[in-house]
RODO-2510 file (C-alpha; in nm, 4 decimals, decimal comma):
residues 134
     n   res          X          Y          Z
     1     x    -9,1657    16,7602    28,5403
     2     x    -8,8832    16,5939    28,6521
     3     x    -8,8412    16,4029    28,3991
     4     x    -8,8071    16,7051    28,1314
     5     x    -8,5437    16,8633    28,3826
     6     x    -8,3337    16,4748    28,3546
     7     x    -8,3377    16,5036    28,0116
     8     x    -8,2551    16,8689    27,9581
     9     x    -7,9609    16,8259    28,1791
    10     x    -7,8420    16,5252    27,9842
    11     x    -7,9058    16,7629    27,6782
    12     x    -7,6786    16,9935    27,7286
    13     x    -7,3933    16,7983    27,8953
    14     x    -7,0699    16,8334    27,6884
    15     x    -7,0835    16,4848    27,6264
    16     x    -7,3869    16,4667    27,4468
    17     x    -7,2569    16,8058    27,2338
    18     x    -6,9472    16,6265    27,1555
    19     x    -7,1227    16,3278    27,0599
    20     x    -7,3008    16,4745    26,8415
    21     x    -7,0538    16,6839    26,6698
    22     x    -6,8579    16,3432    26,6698
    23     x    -7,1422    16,2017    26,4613
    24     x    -7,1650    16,4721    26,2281
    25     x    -6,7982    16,4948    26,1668
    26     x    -6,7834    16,1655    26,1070
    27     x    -7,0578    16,0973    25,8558
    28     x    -6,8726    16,4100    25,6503
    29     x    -6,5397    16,1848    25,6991
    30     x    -6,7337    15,8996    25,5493
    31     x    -6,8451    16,0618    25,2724
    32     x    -6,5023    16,2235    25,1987
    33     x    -6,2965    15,9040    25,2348
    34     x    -6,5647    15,6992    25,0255
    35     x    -6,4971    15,9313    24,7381
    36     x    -6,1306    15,8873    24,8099
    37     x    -6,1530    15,5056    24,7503
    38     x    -6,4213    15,5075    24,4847
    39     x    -6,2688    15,7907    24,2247
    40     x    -5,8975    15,7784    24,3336
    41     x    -5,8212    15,4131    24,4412
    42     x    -6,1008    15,1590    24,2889
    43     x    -5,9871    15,2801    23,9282
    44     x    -5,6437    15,2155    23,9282
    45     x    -5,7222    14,8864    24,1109
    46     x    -5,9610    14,8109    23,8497
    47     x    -5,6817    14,8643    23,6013
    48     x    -5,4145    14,6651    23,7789
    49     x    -5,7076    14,3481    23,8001
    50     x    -5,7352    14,3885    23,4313
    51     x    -6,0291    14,6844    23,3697
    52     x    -6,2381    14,5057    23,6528
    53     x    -6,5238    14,7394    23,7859
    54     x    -6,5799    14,6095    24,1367
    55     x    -6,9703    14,8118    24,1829
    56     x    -7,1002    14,6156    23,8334
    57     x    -6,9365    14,2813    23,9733
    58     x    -7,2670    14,0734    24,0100
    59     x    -7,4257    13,6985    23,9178
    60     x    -7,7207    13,6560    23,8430
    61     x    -7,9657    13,4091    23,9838
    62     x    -8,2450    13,4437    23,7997
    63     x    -8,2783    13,6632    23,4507
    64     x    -8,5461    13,9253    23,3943
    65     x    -8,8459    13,7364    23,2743
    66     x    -9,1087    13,9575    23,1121
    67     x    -9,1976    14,2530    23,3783
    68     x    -8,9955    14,1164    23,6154
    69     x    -8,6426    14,2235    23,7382
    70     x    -8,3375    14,0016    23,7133
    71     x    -8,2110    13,8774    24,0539
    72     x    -7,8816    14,0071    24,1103
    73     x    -7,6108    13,9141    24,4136
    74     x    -7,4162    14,1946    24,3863
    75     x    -7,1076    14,1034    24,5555
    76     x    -6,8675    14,4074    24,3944
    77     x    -7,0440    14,6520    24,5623
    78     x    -7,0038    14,4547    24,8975
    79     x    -6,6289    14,4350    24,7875
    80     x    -6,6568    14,8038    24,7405
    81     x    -6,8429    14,8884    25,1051
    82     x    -6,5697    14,6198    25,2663
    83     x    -6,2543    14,7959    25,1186
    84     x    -6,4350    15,1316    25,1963
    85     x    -6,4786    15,0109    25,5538
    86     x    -6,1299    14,8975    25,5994
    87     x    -5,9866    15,2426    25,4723
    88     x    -6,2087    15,4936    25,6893
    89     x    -6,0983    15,2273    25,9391
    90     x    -5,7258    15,2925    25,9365
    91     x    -5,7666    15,6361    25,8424
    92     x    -5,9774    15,6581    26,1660
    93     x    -5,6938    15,4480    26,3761
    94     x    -5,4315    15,7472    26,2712
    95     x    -5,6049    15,9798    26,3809
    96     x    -5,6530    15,8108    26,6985
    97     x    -5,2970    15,7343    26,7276
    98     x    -5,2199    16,0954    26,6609
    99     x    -5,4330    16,2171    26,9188
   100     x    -5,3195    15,9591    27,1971
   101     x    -4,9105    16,0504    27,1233
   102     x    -5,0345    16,4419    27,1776
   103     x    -5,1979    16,3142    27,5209
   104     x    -4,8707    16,1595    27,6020
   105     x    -4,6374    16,4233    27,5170
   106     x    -4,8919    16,6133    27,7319
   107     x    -4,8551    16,3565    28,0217
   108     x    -4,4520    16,3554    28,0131
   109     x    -4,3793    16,7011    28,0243
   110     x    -4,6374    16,9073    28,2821
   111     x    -4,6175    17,2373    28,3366
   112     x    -4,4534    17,3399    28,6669
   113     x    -4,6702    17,4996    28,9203
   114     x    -4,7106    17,9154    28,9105
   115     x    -4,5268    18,1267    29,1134
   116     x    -4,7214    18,2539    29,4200
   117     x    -4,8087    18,5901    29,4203
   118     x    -4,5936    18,8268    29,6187
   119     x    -4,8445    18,8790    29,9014
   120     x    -4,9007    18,5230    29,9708
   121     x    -4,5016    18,4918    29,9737
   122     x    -4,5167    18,7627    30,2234
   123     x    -4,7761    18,6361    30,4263
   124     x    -4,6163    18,3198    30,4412
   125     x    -4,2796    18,4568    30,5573
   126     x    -4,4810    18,7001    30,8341
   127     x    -4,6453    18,3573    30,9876
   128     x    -4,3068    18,1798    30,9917
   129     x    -4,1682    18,4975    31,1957
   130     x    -4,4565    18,4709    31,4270
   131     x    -4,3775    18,0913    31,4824
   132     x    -4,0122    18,1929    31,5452
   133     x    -4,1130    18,4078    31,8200
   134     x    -4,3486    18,1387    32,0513
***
């Protein structure tokens, strides 16, 4: 049984929570910024490369004989999943910049200590009177 308690306790730690919200968030990122780069950016680079669809960019190493498939390298989709990669990337580094100048701003301006409450004040002053009279 110990065991099963270890492992609900690491459960239901916050870091395993925000892990996995993390993950989830993430994979919803991916899919959002991958549409970003293949509907909004890939066609207008395809135009500026002269119509060039990167996803059909392919050779060929052996043609379809009979039943059998061609043999494709399909290198524009690789293009595709690198340029992909290197936008969720920087995307991801912003955000990560964002959040670290927030922790800083946090870090350089703290807030100042609350007031004591007005008995604690006055118990305070009572004990320095007592000292005052030894």
């Amino acid at each position: 049984m110990g065991m099963i308690k270890e492992f609900k306790e690491f459960a239901v730690k916050g870091n395993v929570i925000d892990m996995a919200v993390g993950i989830i968030i993430g994979a919803a990122f991916g899919k959002i910024v991958s549409s970003f780069v293949g509907d909004v950016i890939m066609p207008p680079l395809g135009v500026l490369l002269g119509g060039v669809d990167f996803t059909n960019l392919a050779l060929t190493v052996k043609g379809a004989v009979g039943e059998s498939p061609a043999v494709v390298i399909g290198y524009g989709r690789f293009i595709q999943t690198v340029i992909d990669f290197a936008i969720i990337a920087f995307a991801i580094f912003l955000f990560v910049k964002a959040i670290n100048s927030l922790k800083r701003r946090e870090k350089v301006a703290p807030a100042a200590p609350p007031a004591p409450p007005a008995q604690e004040v006055l118990l305070t002053e009572i004990r320095d009177l007592l000292k005052e009279r030894k």
